[in-house]
C-alpha positions as CSV (number, residue, x, y, z in Angstrom):
1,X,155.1,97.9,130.3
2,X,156.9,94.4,131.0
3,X,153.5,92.1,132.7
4,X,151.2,94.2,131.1
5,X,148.6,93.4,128.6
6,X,150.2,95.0,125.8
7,X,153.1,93.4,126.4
8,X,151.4,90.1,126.3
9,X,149.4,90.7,123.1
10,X,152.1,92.4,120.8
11,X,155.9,90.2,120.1
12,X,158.8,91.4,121.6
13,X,160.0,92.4,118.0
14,X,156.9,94.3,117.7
15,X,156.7,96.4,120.8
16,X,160.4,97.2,120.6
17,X,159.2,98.4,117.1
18,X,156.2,100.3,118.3
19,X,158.1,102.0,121.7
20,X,160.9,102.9,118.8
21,X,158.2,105.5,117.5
22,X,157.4,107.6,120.6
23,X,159.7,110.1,121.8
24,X,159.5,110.0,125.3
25,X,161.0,113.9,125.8
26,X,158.0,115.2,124.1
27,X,155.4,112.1,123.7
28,X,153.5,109.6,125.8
29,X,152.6,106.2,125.0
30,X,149.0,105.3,125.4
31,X,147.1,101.8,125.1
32,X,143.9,101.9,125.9
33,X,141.3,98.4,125.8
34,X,137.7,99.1,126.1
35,X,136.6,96.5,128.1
36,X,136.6,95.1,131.7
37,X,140.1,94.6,133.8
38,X,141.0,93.1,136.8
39,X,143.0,95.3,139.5
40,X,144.1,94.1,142.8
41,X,141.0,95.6,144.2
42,X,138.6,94.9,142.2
43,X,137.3,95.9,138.3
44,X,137.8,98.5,135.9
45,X,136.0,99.3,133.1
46,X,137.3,102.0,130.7
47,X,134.7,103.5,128.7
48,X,136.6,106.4,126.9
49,X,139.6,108.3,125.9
50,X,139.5,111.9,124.9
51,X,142.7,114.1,124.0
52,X,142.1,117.8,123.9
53,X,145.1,119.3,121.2
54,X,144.3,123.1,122.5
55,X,145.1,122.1,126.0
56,X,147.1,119.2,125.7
57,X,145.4,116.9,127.7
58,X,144.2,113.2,128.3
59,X,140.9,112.4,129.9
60,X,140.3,108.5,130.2
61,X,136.7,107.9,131.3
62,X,135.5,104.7,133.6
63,X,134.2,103.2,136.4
64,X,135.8,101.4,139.2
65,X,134.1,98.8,141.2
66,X,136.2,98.2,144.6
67,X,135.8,95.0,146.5
C-alpha cells in the first residue's frame, strides 16, 4: 500500500487507523476508485465491484487498454 493512491489520499494517522480495523487472518482490504488509472502499460478503467457473501467472493469489473 506504501506509493499507492490510498496511501496518498488518506494521512498516515488515518490509514494506520483504517488498516487497524481489518484482520488480515480472516479479512481483505479493498479500495476500489471508479475511474481511469495509469499502469505501466497502459490504462485501466474499473467499472465495478461485486462481493458474493454465499460464495465468498470478489469480482472487480473493467477494461484494460494496453499500449
Amino acid at each position: 500500500m506504501i506509493g499507492s493512491w490510498i496511501s496518498k489520499s488518506l494521512s498516515e494517522e488515518k490509514l494506520t487507523e483504517v488498516l487497524g480495523h481489518v484482520d488480515f487472518e480472516r479479512q481483505i482490504f479493498v479500495s476500489l476508485s471508479f475511474c481511469k488509472r495509469q499502469n505501466a502499460t497502459g490504462t485501466i478503467y474499473i467499472s465495478g465491484i461485486n462481493y458474493n457473501s454465499l460464495l465468498e467472493s470478489l469480482s472487480i469489473s473493467g477494461l484494460i487498454g494496453v499500449n
